[in-house]
Structure formats: C-alpha cells, structure tokens
C-alpha positions as CSV (number, residue, x, y, z in Angstrom):
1,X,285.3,52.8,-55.4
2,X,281.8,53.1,-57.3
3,X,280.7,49.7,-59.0
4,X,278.1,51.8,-61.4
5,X,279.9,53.0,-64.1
6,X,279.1,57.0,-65.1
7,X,278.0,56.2,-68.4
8,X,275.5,53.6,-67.0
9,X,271.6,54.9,-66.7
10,X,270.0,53.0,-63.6
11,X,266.9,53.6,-65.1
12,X,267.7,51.5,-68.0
13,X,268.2,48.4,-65.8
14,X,264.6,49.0,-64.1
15,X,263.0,49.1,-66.9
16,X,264.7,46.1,-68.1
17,X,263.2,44.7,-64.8
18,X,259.6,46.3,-65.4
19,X,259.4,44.3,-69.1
20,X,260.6,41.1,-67.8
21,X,257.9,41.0,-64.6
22,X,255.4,42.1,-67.2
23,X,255.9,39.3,-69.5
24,X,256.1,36.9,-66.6
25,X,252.8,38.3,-65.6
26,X,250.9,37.7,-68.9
27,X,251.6,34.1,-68.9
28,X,250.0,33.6,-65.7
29,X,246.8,32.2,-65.0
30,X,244.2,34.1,-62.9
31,X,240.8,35.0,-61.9
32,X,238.9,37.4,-63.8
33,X,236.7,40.3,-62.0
34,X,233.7,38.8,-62.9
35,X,234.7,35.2,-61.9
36,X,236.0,36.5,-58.4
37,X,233.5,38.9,-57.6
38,X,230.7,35.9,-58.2
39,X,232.9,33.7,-56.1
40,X,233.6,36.0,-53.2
41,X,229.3,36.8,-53.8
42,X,229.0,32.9,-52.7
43,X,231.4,33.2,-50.2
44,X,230.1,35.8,-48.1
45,X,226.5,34.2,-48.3
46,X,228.1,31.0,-46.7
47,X,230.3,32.8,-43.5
48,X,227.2,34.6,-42.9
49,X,225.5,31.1,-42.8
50,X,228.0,29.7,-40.9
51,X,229.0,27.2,-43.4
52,X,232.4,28.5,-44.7
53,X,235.1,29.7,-42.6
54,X,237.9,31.3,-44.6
55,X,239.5,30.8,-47.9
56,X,242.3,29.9,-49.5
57,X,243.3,31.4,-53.4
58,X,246.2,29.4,-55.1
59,X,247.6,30.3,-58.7
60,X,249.3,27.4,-60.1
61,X,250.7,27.2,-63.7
62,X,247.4,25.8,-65.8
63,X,244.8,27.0,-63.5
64,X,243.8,29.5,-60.6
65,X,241.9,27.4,-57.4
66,X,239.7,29.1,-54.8
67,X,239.4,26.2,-52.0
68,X,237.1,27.0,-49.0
69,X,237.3,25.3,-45.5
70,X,234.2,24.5,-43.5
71,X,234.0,25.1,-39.6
C-alpha cells in the first residue's frame, strides 16, 4: 500500500520546501564578499605571522561574528 496518492505531484511539495528555505534564508544575517574577503585578507597575514591560529564564523540572529584564537 502506497501512501502518495496518484493525483499528488512530488515536485509540488519540493518546491513548497525550496520557497520556505529561501525565505528563511533572506532573513538571515551574514557576511558580505567584500566584508569576508577583507577579513579572511587579515587573517591570513596573522597565521603567516604566527599570531592567529584558526577561526571560528558564528551567524546568530542580529549579527554574523568572525572570532579568531591566538596560539
């Protein structure tokens, strides 16, 4: 016994799916190319330094944080 009915179209309900994730996507806060290629710039100049040793990149609700740790 099939749950999908025949007259359902499957890809109907994934693109149901595709809209929602889209929308949740728009309301999220982020980085910009330009704001994380000049921070990743920095970065690199630091590990090469040895100052910085990795990175951490959190995207909470009202703002994105790049935190970096030292040796």
């Amino acid at each position: 016994m099939s749950l999908i009915s025949e007259d359902t179209d499957p890809s109907e309900a994934r693109a149901a799916a595709r809209q929602a994730a889209a929308g949740a996507l728009s309301n999220r806060v982020t980085f910009n190319r330009l704001e994380l290629n000049g921070i990743l710039n920095l970065y690199g100049r630091m590990v090469a330094d040895g100052e910085w040793r990795d990175y951490a990149i959190d995207f909470l609700r009202e703002r994105a944080v790049f935190s970096i740790f030292r040796r």
